[in-house]
C-alpha positions, 0 to 999 in steps of 0.5 A: 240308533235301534229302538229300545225294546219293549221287553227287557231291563237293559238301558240302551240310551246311554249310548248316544250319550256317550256320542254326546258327551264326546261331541260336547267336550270339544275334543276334535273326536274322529268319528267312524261308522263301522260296516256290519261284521260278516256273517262268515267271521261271526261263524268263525267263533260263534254255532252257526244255528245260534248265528242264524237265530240272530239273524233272522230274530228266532233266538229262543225265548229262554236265550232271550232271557239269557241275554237280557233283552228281545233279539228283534230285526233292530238288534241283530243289525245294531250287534253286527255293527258294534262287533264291526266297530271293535274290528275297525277300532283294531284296524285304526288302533294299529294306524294311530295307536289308540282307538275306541268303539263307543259301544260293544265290549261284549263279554259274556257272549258264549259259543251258542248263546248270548247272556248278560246283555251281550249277543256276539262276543266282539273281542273274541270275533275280533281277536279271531279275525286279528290272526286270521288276516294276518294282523297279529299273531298275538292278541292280549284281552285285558278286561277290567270291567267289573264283572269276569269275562266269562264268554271271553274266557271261554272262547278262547280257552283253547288257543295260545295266540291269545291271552286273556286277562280278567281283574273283577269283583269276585262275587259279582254276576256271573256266579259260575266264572269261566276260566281266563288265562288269569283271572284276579278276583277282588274283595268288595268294596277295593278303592283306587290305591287297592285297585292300581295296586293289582293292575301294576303288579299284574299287567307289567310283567305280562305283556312282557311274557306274552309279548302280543302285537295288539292290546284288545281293551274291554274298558268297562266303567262299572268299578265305579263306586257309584254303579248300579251293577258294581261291588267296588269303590273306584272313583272318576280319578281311579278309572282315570289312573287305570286306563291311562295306565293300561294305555302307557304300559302298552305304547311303552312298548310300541303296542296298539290299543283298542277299547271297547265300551264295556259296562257301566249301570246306574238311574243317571245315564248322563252321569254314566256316559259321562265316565265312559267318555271321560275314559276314552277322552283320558286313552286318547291323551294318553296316547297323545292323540284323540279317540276315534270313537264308532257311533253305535247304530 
């Protein structure tokens, strides 16, 4: 676990809760420590320059702001281990169904930079690396995290083989929304039925027309009512129905999910973590096997 910086805003220490939330529920969670992504796979969908001013902890201090935090020597290798942890939750997503990296989600990382606390953007990294290797030759992104997957969006925008699905608080961070596959931005204040109500009409009849082999999951717990970043009002049983949703309709179809952590903000990080291991805990069951959850380092 890397230190938290000493400049910044963002909160690091909800992720060992989350690890402790999910040692103390019991459940026989398998735990896996990712290896660090290869260099070659981050140049793959991220400028090479920026990737090297990550990893030599030279990115500008206007990327820096951008981000949301220092990139110092701890974080460049805590980001190479989570984008790790969203490959290998893939790999064993497609030996078990269901896996979860219990940190990344990283969504808003753009081509050249990083932005809104998020440095490489593992779901694209690992989207890439899916087809390359000749895992899949179709990838779904459905994010529903509160905020519109903005670095997503535009990292894939040019490829048919991936898809990308953003159900988000319209008026919320980022200002300027990139342009996903299909984007579905919701009023203020939407509640648990509204919510499901659009999630059941939306992501049915797409995954039957795109058809993918692999469900890439961002499974953000900042539609919370409750959450510090947050402009909806689902609550713990609402987050409860979408994910185990999400999870049904893709196993209904034989189709591996992988998840990953995505956002969740408030002055309580116990009661965070707490939703975002109740989250996976609920995948899991759904799936009728236990989360693999990937410590983040």
């Amino acid at each position: 676990m890397a230190p938290q910086p000493e400049r910044g805003t963002f909160r690091f220490d909800k992720y060992y809760l989350v690890m402790e939330e999910l040692r103390a529920s019991k459940a026989p969670v398998t735990e896996h420590a990712p290896d660090p992504m290869p260099r070659e796979w981050l140049e793959a969908v991220h400028c090479p320059d920026y990737v090297e001013q990550v990893f030599t902890s030279t990115v500008p201090r206007e990327k820096e702001r951008r981000i949301g935090f220092p990139v110092t020597p701890h974080i460049a290798s805590r980001v190479r281990h989570t984008n790790g942890g969203t490959w290998l939750a893939a790999q064993l997503a497609m030996e078990h169904g269901y896996a979860a990296n219990s940190a990344a989600g990283s969504h808003h990382a753009l081509h050249d930079t990083g932005a809104g606390y998020c440095v490489f953007n593992d779901l694209a990294v690992a989207s890439n690396r899916l087809i390359a290797e000749g895992d899949a030759s179709r990838v779904l992104i459905v994010d529903l995290d509160v905020h519109q997957g903005d670095g997503t969006a535009s990292l894939t925008t040019l490829r048919d083989d991936v898809f990308t699905l953003s159900i988000h608080a319209e008026k919320n961070f980022p200002a300027r929304k990139a342009r996903s596959n299909r984007d579905v931005g919701l009023p203020d204040g939407l509640n648990d039925d509204g919510y499901m109500d659009v999630l059941e009409r939306e992501l049915p009849p797409l995954i039957e027309s795109f058809a993918p082999d692999i469900v890439l999951y961002q499974a953000g717990v900042d539609p919370h009512g409750e959450d510090k970043l947050g402009r909806l009002a689902l609550t713990d049983a609402g987050l409860e129905r979408r994910d185990r949703f999400v999870v049904a309709e893709a196993r209904r179809r034989c189709l591996p999910v992988a998840s990953a952590l995505g956002g969740g903000y408030g002055a309580d990080q116990r009661a965070v973590a707490r939703r975002h291991a109740a989250s996976m805990l609920a995948m899991a069951d759904e799936n009728r096997l236990y989360p693999v959850a990937i410590p983040r380092r």
